[in-house]
N, C-alpha and C positions, 0 to 999 in steps of 0.2 A: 504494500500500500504506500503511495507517497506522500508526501507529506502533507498535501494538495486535498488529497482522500481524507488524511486524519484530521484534518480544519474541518472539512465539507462535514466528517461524520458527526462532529460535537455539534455544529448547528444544527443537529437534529435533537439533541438532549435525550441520546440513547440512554442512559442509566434509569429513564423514568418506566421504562419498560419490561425491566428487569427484576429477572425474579432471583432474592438472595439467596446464598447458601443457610442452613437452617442455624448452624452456629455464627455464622455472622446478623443473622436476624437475630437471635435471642439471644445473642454477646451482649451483657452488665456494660453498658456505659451511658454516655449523654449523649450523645449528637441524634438524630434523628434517620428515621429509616428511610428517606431522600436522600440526605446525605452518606449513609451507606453505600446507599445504590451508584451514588456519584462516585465515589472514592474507588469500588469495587470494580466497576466497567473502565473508570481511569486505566487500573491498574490490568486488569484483563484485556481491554482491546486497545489502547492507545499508547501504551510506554513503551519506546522503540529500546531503553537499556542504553539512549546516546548519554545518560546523565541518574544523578540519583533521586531517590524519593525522599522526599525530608515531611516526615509526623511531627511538626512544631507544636507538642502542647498534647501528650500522648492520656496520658492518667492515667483513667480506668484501662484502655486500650481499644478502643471498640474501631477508632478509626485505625492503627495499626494492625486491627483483625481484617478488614474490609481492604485494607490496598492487600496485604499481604495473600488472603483468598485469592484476588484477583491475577494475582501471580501464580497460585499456587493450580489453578485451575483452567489456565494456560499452558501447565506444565514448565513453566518458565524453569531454569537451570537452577537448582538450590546454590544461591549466595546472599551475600546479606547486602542484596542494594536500597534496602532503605533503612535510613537514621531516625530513628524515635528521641526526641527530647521532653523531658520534663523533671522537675525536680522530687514529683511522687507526693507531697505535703498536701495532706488533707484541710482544709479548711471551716469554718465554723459552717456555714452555709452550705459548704458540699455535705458535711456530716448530717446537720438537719434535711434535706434533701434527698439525697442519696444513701440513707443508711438504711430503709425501707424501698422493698420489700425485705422481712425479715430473711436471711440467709444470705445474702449480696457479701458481707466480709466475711462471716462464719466466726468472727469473734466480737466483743464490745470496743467499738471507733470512738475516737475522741478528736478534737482541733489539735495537729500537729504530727499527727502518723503521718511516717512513713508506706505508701497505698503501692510501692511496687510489686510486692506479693499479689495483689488482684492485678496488674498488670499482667506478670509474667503467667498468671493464670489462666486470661483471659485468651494468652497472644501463644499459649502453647503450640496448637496445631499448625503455625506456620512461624515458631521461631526461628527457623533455620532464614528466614528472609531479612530479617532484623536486627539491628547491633544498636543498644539501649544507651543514652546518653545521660546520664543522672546527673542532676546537681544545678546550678547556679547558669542561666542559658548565657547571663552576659560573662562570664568567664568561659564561654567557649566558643572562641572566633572558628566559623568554618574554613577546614581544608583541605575537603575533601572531591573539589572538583565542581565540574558543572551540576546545574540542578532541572531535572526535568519537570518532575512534578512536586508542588511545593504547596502541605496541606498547614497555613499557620491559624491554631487555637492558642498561642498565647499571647498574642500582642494585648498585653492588659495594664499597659503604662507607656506613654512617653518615652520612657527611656528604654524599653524592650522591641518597642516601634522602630527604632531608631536602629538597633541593632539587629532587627529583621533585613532589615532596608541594605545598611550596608556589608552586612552578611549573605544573607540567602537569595532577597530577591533580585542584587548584583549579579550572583551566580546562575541565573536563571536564564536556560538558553533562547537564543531567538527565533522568535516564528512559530517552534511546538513546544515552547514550555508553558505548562499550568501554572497558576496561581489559586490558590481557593480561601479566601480570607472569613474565617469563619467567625471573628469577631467584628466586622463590620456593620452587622447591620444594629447589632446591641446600645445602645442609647451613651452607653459609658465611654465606649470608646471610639470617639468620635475620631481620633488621630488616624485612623486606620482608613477613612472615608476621607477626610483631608488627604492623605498619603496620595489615596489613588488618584482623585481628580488632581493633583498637581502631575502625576504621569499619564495623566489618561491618553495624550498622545501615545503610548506606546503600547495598551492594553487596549482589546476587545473583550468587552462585556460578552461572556457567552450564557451565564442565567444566575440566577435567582433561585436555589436551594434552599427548602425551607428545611429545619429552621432560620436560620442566617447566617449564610456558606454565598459569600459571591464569587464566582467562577471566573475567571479570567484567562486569555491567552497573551504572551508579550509577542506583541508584532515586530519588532525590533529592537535593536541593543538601545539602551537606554544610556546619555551621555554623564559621566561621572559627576558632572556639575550641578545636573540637574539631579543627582539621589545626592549629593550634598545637598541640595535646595531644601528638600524634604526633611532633614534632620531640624528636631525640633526647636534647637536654638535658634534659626531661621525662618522661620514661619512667625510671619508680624500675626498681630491681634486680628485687622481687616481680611487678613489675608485664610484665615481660620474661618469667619464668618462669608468668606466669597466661595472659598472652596468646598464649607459643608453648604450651604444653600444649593450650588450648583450638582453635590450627588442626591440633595434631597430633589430634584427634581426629573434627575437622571434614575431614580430608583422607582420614582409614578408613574416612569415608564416603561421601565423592566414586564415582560412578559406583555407588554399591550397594556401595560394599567392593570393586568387580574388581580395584582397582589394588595388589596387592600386592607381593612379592618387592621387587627394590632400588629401584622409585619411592616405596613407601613406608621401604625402609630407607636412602632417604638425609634423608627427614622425621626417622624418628627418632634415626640419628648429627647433627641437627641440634639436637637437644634437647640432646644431652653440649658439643656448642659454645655454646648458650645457656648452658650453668652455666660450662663452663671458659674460655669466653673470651673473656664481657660478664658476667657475674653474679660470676665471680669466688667458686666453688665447685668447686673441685676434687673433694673428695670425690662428691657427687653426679655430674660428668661421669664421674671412672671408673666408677661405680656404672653409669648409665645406657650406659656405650661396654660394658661386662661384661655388663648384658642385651641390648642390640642385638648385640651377639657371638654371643650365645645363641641368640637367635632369629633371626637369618639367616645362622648359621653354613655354609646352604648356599649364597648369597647371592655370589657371588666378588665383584664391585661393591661391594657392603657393606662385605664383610670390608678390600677395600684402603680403601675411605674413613673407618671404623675404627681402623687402619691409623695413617691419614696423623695422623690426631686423636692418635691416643696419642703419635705419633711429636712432636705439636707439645704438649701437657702433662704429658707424662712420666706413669708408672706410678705413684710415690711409695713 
């Protein structure tokens, strides 16, 4: 297949067609069964092996289950081309969330485990595909070559953003490499949505995985000045509010407009965190959290993520 073929086949959004294997269907983790499906067919009909697969942000494992199937059921060669990262530390909200259904850890979880044991359990039947990166992500500059398909679930700060950026998605080859940013469309981390429209020249939007997986292909090598631009110490105030307005209208049009109700009203409670708490505009955030109110006031997702926003910059 050329390379021509493997563009042409993602604008179909094969993975929504497909049926999973039953242990990557009923694999313990968080990402959604979309998302499987995407990661899975990635990894089964489109990774030619020019480059690696990078799991940014692995956990539980379920997406390190899902590319690694897809290799596996391909018959692809046992080696470990793809790089799993995450530091494994459970957190106060992953605990309350995720510690139910009863059996998931098989022992009593607290704030602060260590969770690579459900990891390595999870990713048994295709470990031989995977070489685990534990520990601290910004202490570990990559070196291990071009990157084909690049699945990031940690950018959960500024400064992890920033070390995506000039780490993995530098690395990221031209024309057939993925991007799938799974914390984009999350209301918190709006750097991740800045990031892109300031490269959009160089990505194609190929879809909208729910739950909030934006899909990407890099059209071309991206100029070193311009992934310096993106690093956060450069990105003005104005320039924050021009670049997320501009995905928040880029994402109303994802799929034709289907994707309304709370995937888009967590886009736009993401706009009231761009003013109140990087820009540093209070007035505009409640202005913006009082129409997002409005308008998805049927919305219950909305309404509590709303909610948690006012709750963290007060009313005034």
């Amino acid at each position: 297949m050329t390379n021509a073929d493997k563009i042409e086949s993602l604008h179909r959004l094969p993975w929504y067609s497909v049926d999973l294997p039953v242990k990557v269907k009923d694999g313990k983790g968080m990402i959604h069964a979309d998302e499987r499906r995407m990661l899975y067919t990635l990894a089964r009909d489109y990774y030619s092996g020019a480059g690696r697969i990078v799991d940014g942000g692995a956990f539980f494992g379920t997406s390190s289950l899902s590319l690694g199937f897809g290799l596996k059921d391909r018959d692809y060669r046992k080696e470990p081309v793809i790089d799993a990262f995450d530091c494994f530390i459970i957190d106060e909200y992953s605990v309350k969330h995720y510690s139910k259904p009863a059996g998931w850890f098989r022992k009593k979880i607290k704030a602060g485990d260590n969770m690579r044991f459900i990891y390595e359990r999870n990713i048994a039947p295709v470990a031989e595909y995977i070489t685990i990166h534990e520990g601290d992500l910004l202490k570990a500059p990559w070196k291990s070559g071009p990157i084909e398909i690049l699945f990031s679930d940690i950018s959960k700060s500024w400064q992890l953003n920033d070390h995506i950026i000039k780490n993995w998605i530098a690395a990221l080859i031209p024309e057939t490499g993925i991007l799938i940013q799974q914390d984009q469309v999350q209301e918190y981390h709006v750097w991740v949505a800045i990031t892109m429209e300031i490269l959009s020249d160089y990505f194609e939007v190929i879809d909208y995985t729910p739950y909030s997986s934006m899909v990407y292909r890099l059209k071309s090598e991206i100029p070193a000045q311009l992934l310096e631009k993106c690093m956060s110490a450069n990105v003005t105030k104005d320039e924050m509010e021009h670049y997320y307005l501009r995905f928040l209208e880029r994402f109303r049009r994802v799929g034709m407009g289907r994707y309304t109700g709370w995937h888009l009203g967590m886009v736009e409670a993401g706009l009231a965190v761009t003013y109140g708490l990087h820009i540093g505009d209070l007035d505009k955030a409640r202005h913006t959290l009082r129409q997002c109110e409005e308008k998805f006031r049927h919305i219950p997702d909305t309404m509590c993520r709303c909610a948690a926003i006012w709750d963290t910059i007060g009313r005034g």
